[in-house]
DOVEX-127283 format. One record per residue: residue in three letters; x, y, z of N, C-alpha, C in turn. Coordinates in pm, whole numbers, padded with zeros to 5 digits, m for minus. Example, Ala and Ser with C-alpha at 12.3 -4.5 7.8 and 13.67 -1.06 7.14 Angstrom:
BEGIN
+------+--------+--------+--------+--------+--------+--------+--------+--------+--------+
! code !   n_px !   n_py !   n_pz !  ca_px !  ca_py !  ca_pz !   c_px !   c_py !   c_pz !
+------+--------+--------+--------+--------+--------+--------+--------+--------+--------+
!  ALA !  01319 ! m00569 !  00780 !  01230 ! m00450 !  00780 !  01320 ! m00330 !  00780 !
!  SER !  01285 ! m00225 !  00708 !  01367 ! m00106 !  00714 !  01290 !  00003 !  00787 !
+------+--------+--------+--------+--------+--------+--------+--------+--------+--------+
This chain:
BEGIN
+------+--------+--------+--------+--------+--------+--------+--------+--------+--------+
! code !   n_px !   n_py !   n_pz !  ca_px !  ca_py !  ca_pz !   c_px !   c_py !   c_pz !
+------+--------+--------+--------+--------+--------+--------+--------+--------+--------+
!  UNK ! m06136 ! m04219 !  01157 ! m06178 ! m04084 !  01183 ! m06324 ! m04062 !  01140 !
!  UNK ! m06354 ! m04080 !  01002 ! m06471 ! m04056 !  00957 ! m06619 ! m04160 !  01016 !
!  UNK ! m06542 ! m04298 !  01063 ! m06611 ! m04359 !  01176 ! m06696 ! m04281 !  01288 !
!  UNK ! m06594 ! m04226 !  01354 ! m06610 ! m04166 !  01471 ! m06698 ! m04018 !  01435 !
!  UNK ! m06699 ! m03990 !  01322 ! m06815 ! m03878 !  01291 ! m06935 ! m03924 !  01219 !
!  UNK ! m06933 ! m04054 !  01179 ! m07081 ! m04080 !  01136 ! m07136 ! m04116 !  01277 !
!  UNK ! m07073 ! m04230 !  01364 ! m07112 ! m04204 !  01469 ! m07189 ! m04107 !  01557 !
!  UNK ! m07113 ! m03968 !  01561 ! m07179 ! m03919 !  01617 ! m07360 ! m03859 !  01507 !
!  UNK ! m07274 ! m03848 !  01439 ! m07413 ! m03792 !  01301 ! m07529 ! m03894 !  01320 !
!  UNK ! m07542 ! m04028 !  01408 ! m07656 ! m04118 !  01423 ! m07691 ! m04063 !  01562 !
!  UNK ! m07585 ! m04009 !  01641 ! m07643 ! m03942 !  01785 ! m07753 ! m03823 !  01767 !
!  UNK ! m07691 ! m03780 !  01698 ! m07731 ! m03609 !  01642 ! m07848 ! m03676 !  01608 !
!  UNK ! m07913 ! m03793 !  01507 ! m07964 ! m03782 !  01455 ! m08131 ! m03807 !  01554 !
!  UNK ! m08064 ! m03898 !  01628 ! m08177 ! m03974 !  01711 ! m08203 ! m03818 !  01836 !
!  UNK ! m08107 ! m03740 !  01883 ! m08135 ! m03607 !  01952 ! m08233 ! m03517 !  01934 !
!  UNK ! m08204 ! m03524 !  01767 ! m08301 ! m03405 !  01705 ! m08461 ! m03483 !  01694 !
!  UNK ! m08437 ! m03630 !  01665 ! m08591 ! m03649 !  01653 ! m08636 ! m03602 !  01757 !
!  UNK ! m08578 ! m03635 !  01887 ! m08639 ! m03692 !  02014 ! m08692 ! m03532 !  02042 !
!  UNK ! m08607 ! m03445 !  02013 ! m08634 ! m03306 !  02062 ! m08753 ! m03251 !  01931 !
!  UNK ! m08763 ! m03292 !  01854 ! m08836 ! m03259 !  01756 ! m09030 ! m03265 !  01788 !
!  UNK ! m08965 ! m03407 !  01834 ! m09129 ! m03473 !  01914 ! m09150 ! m03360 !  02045 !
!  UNK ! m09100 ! m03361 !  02145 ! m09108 ! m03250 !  02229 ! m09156 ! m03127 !  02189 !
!  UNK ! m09045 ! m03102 !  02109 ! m09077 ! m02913 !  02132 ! m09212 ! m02952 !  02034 !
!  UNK ! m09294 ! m03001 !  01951 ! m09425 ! m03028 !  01909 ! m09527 ! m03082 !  02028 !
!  UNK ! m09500 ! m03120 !  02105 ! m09589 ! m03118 !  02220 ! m09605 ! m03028 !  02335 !
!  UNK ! m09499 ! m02951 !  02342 ! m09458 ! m02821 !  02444 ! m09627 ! m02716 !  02448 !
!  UNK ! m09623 ! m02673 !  02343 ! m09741 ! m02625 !  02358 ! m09901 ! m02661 !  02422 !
!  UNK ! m09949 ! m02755 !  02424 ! m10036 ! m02854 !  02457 ! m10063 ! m02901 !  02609 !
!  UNK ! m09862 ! m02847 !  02705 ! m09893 ! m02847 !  02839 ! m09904 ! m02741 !  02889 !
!  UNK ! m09895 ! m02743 !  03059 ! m09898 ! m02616 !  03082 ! m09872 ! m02681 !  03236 !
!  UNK ! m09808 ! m02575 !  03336 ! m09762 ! m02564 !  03455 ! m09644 ! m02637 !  03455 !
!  UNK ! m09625 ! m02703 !  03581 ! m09527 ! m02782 !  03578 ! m09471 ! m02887 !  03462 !
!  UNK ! m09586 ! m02962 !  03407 ! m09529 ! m03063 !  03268 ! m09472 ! m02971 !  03226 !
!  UNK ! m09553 ! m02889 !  03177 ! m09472 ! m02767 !  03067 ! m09363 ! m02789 !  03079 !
!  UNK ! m09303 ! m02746 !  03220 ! m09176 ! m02677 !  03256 ! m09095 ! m02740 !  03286 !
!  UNK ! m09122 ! m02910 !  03294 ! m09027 ! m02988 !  03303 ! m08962 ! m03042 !  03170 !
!  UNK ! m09038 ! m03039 !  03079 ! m09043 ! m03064 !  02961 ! m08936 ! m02964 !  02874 !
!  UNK ! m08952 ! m02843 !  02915 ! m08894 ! m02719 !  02862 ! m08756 ! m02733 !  02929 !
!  UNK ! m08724 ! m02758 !  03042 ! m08603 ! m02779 !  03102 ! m08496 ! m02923 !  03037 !
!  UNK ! m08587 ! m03074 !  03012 ! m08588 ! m03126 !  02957 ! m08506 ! m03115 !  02790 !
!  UNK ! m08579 ! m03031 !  02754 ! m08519 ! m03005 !  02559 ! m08447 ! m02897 !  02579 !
!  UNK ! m08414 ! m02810 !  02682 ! m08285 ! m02724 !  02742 ! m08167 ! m02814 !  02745 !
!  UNK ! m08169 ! m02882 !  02840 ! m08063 ! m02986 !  02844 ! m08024 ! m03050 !  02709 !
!  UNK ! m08093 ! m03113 !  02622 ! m08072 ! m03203 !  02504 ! m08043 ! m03117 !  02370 !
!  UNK ! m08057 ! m02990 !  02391 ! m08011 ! m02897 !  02283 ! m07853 ! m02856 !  02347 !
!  UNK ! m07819 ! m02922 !  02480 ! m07724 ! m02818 !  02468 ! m07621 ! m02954 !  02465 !
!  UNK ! m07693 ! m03092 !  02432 ! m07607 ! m03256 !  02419 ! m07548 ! m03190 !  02257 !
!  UNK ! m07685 ! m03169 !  02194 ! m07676 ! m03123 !  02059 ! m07556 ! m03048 !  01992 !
!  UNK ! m07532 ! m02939 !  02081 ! m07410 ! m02844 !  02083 ! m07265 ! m02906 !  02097 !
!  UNK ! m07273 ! m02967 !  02165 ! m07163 ! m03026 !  02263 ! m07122 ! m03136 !  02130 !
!  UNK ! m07199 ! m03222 !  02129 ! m07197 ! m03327 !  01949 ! m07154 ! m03227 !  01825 !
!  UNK ! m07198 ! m03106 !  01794 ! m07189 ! m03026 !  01693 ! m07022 ! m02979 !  01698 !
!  UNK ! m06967 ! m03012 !  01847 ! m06835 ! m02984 !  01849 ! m06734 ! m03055 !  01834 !
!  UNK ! m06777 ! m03153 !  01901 ! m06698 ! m03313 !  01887 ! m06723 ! m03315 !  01708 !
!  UNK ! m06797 ! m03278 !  01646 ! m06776 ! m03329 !  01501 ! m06702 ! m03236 !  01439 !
!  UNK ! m06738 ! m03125 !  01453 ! m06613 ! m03028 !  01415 ! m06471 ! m03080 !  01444 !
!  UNK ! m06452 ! m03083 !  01581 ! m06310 ! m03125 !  01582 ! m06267 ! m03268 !  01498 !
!  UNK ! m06364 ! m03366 !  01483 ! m06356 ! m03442 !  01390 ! m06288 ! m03437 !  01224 !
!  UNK ! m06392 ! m03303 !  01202 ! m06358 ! m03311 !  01059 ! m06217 ! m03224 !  01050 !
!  UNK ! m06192 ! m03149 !  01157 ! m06002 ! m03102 !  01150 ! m05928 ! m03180 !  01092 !
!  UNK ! m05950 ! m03309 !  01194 ! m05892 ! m03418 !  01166 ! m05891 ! m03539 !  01014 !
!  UNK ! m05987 ! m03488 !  00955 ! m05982 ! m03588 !  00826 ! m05940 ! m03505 !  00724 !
!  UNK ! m05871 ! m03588 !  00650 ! m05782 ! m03559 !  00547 ! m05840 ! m03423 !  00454 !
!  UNK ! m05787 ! m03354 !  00406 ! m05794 ! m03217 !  00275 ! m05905 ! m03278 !  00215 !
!  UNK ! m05850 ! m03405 !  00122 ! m05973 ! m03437 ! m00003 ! m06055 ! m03470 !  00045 !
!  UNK ! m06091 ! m03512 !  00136 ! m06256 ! m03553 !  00183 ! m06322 ! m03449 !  00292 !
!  UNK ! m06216 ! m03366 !  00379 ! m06279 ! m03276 !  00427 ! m06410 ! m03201 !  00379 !
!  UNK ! m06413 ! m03122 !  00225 ! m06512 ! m03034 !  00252 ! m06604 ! m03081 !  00223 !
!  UNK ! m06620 ! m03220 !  00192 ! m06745 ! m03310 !  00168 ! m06804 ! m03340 !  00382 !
!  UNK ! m06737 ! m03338 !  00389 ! m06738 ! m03366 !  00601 ! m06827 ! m03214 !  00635 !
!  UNK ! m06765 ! m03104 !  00576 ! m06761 ! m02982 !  00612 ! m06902 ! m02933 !  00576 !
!  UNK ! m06934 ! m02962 !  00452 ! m07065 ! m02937 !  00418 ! m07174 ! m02980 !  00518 !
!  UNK ! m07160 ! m03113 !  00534 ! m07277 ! m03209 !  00610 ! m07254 ! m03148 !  00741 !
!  UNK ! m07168 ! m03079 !  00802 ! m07186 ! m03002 !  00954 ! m07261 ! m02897 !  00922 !
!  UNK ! m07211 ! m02802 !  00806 ! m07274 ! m02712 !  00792 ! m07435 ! m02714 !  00821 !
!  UNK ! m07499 ! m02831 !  00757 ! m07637 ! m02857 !  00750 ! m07675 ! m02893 !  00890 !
!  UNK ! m07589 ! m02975 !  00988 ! m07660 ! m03001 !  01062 ! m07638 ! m02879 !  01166 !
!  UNK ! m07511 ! m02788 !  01162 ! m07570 ! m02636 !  01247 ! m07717 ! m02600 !  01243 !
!  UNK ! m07714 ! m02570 !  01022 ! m07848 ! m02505 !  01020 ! m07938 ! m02566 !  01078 !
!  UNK ! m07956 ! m02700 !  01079 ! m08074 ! m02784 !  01137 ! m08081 ! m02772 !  01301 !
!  UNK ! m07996 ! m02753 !  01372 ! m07967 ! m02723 !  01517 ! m08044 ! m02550 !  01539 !
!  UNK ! m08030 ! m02466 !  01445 ! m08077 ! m02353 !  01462 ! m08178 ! m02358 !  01401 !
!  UNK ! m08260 ! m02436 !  01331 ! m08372 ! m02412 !  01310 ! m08459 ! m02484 !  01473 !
!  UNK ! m08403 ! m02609 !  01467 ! m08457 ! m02678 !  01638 ! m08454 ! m02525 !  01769 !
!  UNK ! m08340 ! m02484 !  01719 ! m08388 ! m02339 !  01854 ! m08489 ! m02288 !  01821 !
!  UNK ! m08523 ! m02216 !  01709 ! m08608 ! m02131 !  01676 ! m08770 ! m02183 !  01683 !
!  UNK ! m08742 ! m02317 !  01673 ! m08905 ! m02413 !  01697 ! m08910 ! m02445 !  01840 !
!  UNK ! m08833 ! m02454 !  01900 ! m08832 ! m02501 !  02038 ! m08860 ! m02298 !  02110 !
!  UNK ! m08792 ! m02204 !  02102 ! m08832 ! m02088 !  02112 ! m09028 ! m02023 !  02092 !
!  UNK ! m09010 ! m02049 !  02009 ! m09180 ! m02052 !  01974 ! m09288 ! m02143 !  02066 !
!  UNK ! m09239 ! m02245 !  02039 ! m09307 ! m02363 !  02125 ! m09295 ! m02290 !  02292 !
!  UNK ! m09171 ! m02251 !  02321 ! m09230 ! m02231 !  02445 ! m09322 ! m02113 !  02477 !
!  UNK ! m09373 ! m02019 !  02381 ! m09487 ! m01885 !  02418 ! m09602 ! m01971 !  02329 !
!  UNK ! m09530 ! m02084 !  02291 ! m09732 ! m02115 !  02191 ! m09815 ! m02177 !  02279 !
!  UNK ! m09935 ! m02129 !  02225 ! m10055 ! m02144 !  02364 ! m10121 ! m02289 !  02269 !
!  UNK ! m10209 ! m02407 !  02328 ! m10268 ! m02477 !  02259 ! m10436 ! m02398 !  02251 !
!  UNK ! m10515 ! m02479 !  02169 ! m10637 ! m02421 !  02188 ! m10742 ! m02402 !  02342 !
!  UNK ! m10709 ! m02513 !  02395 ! m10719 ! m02505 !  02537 ! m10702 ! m02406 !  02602 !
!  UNK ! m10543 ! m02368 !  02638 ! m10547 ! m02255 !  02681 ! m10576 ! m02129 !  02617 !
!  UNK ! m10576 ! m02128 !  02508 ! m10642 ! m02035 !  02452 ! m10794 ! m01975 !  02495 !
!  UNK ! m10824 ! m02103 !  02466 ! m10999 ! m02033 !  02529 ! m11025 ! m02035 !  02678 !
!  UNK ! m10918 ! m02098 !  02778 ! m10903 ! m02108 !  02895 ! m10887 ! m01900 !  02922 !
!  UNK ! m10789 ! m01898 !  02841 ! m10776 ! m01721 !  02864 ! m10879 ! m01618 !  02797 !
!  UNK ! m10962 ! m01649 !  02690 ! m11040 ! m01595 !  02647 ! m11174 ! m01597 !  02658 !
!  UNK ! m11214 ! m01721 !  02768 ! m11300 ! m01740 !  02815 ! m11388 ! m01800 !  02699 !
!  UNK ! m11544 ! m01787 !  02740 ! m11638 ! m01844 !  02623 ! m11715 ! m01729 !  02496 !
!  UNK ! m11615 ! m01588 !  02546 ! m11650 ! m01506 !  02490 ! m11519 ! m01502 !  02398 !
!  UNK ! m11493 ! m01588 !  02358 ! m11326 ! m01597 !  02242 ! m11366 ! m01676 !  02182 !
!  UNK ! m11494 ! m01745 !  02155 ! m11563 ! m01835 !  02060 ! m11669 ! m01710 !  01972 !
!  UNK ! m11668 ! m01629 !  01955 ! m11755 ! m01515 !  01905 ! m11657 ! m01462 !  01797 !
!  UNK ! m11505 ! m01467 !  01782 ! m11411 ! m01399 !  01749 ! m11329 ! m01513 !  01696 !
!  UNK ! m11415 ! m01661 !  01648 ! m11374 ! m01792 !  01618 ! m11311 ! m01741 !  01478 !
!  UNK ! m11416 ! m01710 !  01358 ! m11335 ! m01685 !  01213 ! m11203 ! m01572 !  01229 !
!  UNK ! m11211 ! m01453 !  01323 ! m11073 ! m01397 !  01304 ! m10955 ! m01477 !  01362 !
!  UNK ! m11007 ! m01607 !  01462 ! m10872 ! m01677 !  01507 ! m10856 ! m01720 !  01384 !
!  UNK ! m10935 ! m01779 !  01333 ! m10867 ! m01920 !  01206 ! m10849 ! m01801 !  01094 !
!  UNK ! m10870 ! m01711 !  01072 ! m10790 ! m01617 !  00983 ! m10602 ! m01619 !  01008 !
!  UNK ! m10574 ! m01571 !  01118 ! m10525 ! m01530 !  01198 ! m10409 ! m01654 !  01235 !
!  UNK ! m10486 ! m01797 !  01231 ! m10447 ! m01893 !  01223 ! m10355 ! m01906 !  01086 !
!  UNK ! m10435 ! m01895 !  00980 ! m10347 ! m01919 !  00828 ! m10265 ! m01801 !  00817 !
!  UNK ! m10302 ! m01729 !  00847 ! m10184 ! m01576 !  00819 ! m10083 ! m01627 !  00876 !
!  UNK ! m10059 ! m01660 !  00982 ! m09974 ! m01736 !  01048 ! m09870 ! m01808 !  00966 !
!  UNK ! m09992 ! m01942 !  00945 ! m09895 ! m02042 !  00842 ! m09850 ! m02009 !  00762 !
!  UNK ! m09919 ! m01936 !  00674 ! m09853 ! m01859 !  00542 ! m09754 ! m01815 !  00574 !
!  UNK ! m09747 ! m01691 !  00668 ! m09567 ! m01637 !  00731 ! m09463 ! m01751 !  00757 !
!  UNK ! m09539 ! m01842 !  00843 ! m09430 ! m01926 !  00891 ! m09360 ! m02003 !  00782 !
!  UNK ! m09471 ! m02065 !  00638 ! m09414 ! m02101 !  00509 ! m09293 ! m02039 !  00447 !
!  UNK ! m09361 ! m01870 !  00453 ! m09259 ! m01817 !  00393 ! m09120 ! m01819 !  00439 !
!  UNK ! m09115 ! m01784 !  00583 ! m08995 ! m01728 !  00663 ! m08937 ! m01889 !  00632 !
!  UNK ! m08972 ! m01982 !  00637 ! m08897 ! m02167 !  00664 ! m08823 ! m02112 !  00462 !
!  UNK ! m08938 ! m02056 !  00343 ! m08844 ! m02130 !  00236 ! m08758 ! m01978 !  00267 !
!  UNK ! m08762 ! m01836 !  00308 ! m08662 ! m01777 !  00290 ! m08521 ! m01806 !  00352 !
!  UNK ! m08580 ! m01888 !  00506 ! m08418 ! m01942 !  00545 ! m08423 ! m02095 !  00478 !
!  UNK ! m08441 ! m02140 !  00373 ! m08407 ! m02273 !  00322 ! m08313 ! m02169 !  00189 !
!  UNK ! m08370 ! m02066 !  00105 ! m08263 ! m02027 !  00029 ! m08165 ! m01973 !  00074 !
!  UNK ! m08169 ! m01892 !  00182 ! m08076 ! m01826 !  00256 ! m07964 ! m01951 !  00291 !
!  UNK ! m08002 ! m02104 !  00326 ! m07937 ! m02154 !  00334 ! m07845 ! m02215 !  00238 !
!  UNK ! m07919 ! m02248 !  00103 ! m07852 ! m02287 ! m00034 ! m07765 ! m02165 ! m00038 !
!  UNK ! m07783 ! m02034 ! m00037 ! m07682 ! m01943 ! m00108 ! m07558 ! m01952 ! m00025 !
!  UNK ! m07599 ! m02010 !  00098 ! m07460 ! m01956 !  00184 ! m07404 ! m02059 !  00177 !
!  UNK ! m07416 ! m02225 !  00135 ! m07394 ! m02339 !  00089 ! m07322 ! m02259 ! m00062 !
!  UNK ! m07388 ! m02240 ! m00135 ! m07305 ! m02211 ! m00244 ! m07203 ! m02132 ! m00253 !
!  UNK ! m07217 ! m01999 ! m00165 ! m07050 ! m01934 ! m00133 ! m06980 ! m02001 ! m00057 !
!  UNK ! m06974 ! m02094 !  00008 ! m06940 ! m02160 !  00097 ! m06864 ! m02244 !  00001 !
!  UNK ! m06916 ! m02296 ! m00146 ! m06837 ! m02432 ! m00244 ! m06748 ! m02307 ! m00314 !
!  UNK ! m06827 ! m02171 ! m00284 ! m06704 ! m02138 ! m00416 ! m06575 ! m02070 ! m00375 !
!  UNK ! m06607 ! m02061 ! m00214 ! m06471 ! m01990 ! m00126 ! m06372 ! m02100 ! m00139 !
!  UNK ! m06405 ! m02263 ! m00133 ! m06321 ! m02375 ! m00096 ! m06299 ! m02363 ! m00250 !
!  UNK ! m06345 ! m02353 ! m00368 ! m06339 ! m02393 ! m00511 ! m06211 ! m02269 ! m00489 !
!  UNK ! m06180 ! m02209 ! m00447 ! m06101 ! m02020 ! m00524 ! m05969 ! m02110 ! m00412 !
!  UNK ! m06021 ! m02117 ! m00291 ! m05872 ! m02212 ! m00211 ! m05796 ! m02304 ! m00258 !
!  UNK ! m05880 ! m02440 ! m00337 ! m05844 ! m02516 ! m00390 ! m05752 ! m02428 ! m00501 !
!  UNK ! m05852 ! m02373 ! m00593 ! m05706 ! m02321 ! m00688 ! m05588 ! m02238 ! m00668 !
!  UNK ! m05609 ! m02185 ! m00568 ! m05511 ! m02118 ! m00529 ! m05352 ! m02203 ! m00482 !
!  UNK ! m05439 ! m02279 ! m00399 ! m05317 ! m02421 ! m00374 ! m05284 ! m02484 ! m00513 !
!  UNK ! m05322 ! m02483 ! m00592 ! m05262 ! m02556 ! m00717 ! m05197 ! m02452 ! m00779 !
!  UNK ! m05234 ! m02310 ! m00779 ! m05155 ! m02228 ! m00835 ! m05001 ! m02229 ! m00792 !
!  UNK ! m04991 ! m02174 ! m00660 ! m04905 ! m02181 ! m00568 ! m04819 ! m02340 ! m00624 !
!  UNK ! m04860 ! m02453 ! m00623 ! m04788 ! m02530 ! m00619 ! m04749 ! m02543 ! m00766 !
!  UNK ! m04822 ! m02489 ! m00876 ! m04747 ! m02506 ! m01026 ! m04648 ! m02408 ! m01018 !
!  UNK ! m04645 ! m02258 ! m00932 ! m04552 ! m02170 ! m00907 ! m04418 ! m02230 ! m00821 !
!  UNK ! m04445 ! m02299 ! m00799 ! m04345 ! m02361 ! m00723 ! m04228 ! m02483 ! m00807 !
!  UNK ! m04315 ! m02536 ! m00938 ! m04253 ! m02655 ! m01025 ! m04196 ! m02576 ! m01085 !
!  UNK ! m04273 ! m02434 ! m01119 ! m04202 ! m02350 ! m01225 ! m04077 ! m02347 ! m01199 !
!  UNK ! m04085 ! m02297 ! m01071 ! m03911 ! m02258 ! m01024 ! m03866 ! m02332 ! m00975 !
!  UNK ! m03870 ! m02453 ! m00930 ! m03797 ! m02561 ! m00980 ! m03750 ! m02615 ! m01084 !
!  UNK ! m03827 ! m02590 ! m01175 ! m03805 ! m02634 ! m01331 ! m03678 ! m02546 ! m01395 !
!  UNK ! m03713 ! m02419 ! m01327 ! m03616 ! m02347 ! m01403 ! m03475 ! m02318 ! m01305 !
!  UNK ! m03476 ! m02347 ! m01195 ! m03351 ! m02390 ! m01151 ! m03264 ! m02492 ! m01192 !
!  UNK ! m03355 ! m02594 ! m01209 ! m03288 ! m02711 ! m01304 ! m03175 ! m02688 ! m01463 !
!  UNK ! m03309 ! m02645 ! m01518 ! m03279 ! m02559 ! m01620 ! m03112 ! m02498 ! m01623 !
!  UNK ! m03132 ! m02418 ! m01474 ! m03006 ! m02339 ! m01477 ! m02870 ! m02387 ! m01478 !
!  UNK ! m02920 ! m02516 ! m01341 ! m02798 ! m02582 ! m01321 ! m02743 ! m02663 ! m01457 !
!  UNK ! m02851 ! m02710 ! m01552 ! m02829 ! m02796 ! m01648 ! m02706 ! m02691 ! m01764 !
!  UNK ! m02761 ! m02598 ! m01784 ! m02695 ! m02499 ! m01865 ! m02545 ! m02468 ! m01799 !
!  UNK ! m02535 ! m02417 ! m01683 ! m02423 ! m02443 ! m01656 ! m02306 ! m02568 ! m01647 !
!  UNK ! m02372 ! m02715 ! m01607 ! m02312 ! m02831 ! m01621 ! m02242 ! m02829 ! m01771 !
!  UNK ! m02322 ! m02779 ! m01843 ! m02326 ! m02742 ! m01981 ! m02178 ! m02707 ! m02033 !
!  UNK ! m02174 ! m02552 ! m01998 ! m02086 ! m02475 ! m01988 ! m01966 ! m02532 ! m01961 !
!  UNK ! m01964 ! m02555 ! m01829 ! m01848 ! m02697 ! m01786 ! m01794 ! m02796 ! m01846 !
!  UNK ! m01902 ! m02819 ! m01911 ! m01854 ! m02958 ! m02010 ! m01775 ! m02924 ! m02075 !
!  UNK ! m01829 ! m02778 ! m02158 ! m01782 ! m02731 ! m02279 ! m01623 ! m02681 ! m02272 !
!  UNK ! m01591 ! m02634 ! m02123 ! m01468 ! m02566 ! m02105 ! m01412 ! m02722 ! m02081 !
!  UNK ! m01443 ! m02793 ! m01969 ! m01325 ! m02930 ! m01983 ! m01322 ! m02956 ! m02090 !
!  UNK ! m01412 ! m02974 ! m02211 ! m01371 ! m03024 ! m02344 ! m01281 ! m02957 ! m02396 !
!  UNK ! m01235 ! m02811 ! m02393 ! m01173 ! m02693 ! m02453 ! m01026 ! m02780 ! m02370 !
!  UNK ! m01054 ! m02775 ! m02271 ! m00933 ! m02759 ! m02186 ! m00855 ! m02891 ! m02204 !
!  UNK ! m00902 ! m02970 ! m02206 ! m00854 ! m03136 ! m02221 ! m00860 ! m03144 ! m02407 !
!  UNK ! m00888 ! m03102 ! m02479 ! m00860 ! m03069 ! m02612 ! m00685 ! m02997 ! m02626 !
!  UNK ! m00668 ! m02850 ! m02565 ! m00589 ! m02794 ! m02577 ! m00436 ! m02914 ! m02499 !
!  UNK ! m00482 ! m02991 ! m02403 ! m00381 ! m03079 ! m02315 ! m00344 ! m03170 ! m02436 !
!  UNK ! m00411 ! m03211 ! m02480 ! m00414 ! m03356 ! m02593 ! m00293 ! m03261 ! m02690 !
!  UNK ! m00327 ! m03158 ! m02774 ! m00281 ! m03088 ! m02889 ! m00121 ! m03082 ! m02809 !
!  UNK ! m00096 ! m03070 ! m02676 !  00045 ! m02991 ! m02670 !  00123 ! m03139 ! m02670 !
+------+--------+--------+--------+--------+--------+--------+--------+--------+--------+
């Protein structure tokens, strides 16, 4: 079982490069390349999806104790699948410098320091927004260990609730065997005496 999901986790893995390289060059074309290209990492995000399912149904299939160790590592590679949309999304409205000054003509070289302002404001946002969804992702990773941590005990609760009363059925029957004994002894005592 767990074969058949690392497996795919080397598909996934070689998908995302391949689309990784793309949607980083998307910007840079324009007309038709563009758009074949864009149609291109359409298709291979949606191989992506399709793999993201086949492994799910995978990890159904593998055992309790190793599941949420399976469960985690999907988790990551969703997030990593939705971060590939959100770069591949961008990529397709990002202009390269080319077209940039293709649309702004030679009078968009006058207005050079507010691009490269404009440029880092940019990066800076984009820094931020990448570490706020990288914690956003740890926290939901961490409720995520402590929902399975509260399940896990719950199943052990449940199942010591369960020895209990077994234990004490035992118990019961033992006390009564008990009882029994005690009256055949009475009774086969009183037989002996007559």
């Amino acid at each position: 079982m767990s074969s058949d999901f690392e497996a795919y986790e080397q598909d996934f893995g070689t998908l995302t490069a391949d689309i990784t390289n793309k949607v980083g060059r998307i910007p840079k074309l324009g007309g038709e390349e563009k758009t074949q290209l864009v149609l291109n990492v359409d298709k291979q995000l949606e191989e992506v999806r399709e793999l993201l399912e086949q492994m799910d149904l995978e990890v159904r299939e593998i055992p309790a104790q190793s599941r949420a160790m399976y469960n985690s590592r999907l988790r990551s590679y969703k997030q990593e699948m939705e971060k590939l949309e959100k770069d591949f999304k961008r990529s397709r409205i990002a202009y390269s410098d080319e077209v940039r000054h293709e649309l702004l003509g030679e009078d968009g070289n006058s207005s050079e320091s507010q691009l490269i302002k404009l440029r880092e404001e940019r990066a800076h946002l984009l820094d931020n927004t990448e570490k706020l969804e990288r914690s956003s992702r740890r926290l939901e990773a961490g409720y995520q260990i402590a929902v399975e941590t509260e399940q896990v005990g719950q199943e052990i609760l449940a199942n010591l609730n369960s020895d209990r009363e077994k234990i004490q059925r035992a118990r019961e029957r033992l006390r009564e065997t008990d009882a029994n004994l005690g009256k055949s002894s009475r009774i086969l005592t009183g037989m002996l005496r007559r």
